[in-house]
N, C-alpha and C positions, 0 to 999 in steps of 0.2 A: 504494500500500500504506500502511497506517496506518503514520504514522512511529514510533510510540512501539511497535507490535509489532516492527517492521522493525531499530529500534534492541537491544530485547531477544534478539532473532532472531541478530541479529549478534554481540553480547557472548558468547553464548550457543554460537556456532559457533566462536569463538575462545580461550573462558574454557580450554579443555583437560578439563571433564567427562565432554564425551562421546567416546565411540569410534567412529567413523565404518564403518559397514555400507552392505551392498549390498544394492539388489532391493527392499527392504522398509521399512516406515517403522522400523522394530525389530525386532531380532534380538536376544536373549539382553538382555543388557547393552549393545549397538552401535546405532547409529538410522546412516538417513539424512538429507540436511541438509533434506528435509522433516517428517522423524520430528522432527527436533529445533525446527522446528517447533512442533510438533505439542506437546511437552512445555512447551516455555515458554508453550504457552498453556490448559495445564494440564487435557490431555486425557488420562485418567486411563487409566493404563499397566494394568489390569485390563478396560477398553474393548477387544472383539474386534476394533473400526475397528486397532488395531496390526497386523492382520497384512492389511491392505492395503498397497499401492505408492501410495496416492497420498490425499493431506488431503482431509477433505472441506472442499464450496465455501463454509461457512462460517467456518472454518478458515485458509482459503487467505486470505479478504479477498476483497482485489478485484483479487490478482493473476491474470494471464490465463494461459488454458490453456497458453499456447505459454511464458511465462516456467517453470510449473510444470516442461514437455517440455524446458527449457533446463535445469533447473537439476537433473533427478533422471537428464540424459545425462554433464552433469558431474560428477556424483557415482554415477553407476555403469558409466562408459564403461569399458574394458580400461585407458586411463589415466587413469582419473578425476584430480580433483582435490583438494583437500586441502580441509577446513572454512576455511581460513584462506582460500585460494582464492577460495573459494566466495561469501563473506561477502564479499570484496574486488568481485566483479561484484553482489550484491546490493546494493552500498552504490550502485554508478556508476548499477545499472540500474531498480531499483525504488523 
């Protein structure tokens, strides 16, 4: 993954901005940690792609399908995981 998105990505999951949502890349005011994503990389929140479940592949980089399947189970499983969480296996694994 591009390190300098990877690092925004992270800051971004931690900074306490967002509100963290399910199922969706965006909900109201709430993203998921790929929604969040999605915004730091300034995919314009009037874009109907929000009310997808998942980035598109230009979007994502060159992260692999199965890291995307790791990281939107994390953050929408019954005990998901926290942005802070999140960010913390992003950093180890991408």
């Amino acid at each position: 993954m591009d390190q300098e998105i990877k690092a925004k990505w992270v800051v971004a999951l931690r900074g306490g901005k967002y509100q963290q949502a399910r199922y969706q890349l965006r909900h109201d005011n709430r993203y998921c940690c790929l929604g969040v994503l999605c915004d730091v990389q300034g995919l314009s929140q009037s874009n109907p792609l929000w009310q997808e479940a998942y980035p598109l592949p230009n979007l994502r980089g060159d992260m692999s399908f199965q890291d995307m399947m790791k990281l939107s189970y994390m953050n929408d499983h019954h005990d998901s995981k926290s942005f802070s969480e999140i960010a913390d296996w992003i950093e180890e694994n991408l």
